[in-house]
Residue, then its C-alpha position, 0 to 999 in steps of 0.5 A: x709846026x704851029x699850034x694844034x687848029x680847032x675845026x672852024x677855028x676861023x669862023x668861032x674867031x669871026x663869030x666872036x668878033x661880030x658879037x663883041x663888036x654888036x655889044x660896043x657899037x649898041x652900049x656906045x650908042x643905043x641909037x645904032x641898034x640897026x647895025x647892031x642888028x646887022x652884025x648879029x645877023x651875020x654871026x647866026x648866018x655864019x653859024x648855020x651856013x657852017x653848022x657850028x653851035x653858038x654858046x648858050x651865053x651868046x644864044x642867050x643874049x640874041x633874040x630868037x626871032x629877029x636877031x637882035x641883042x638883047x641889052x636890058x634896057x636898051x633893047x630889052x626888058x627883063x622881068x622875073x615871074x613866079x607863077x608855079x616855079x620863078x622864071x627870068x622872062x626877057x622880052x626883045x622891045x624890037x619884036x617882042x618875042x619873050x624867052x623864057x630861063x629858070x631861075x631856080x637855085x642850083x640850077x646850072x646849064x646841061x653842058x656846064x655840069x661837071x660830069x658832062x665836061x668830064x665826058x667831053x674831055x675823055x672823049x677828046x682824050x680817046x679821039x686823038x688815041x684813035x688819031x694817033x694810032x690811025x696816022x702810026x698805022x699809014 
């Protein structure tokens, strides 16, 4: 057989082909930000219709409110304030809806820490033993 599918592998294939091709249409030229804007609306589309989580680096580069990516520059402004702990705020020139990230040293992603990749991968481990032995059962 072929290889080994990944559930939805076929819409995190869409999906990734609809933001790569949202970043080349707006770097190529600023002035298509609508159709930018279409495609990254199709992707959050097929993101909830299927319930499929984004990545944190795509969430990161997409305005929350009205879809937009967000490319420094051209249709967003990046600012770093430090008025208790220094934070990176982007604020979408489209809808100017700001978001807020932490900038401290160290900090890393709940889902990119290695003891939470660490407890993914066995869990994976112990689903396809469960799988295994469910299919040498029937």
């Amino acid at each position: 057989m072929g290889k080994p599918k990944i559930a939805h592998q076929d819409l995190y294939e869409r999906m990734n082909y609809l933001f790569q091709a949202a970043n080349t249409v707006l770097l190529s030229n600023p002035r298509n930000s609508k159709v930018s804007n279409i495609y990254s609306n199709v992707l959050t589309t097929i993101a909830k219709r299927a319930v499929l989580k984004l990545d944190p680096s795509i969430k990161r580069k997409l305005c929350k409110k009205c879809n937009a990516l967000l490319v420094p520059g051209v249709t967003s402004t990046v600012r770093i304030r430090s008025k208790c702990r220094s934070h990176l705020v982007i604020t979408c020139l489209v809808c100017k809806t700001a978001k807020r990230f932490v900038c401290r040293p160290g900090y890393s992603l709940w889902n990119e820490r290695q003891e939470v990749v660490k407890l993914s991968r066995e869990s994976e481990q112990e689903r396809k033993m469960l799988q295994s032995t469910e299919t040498e059962k029937s």
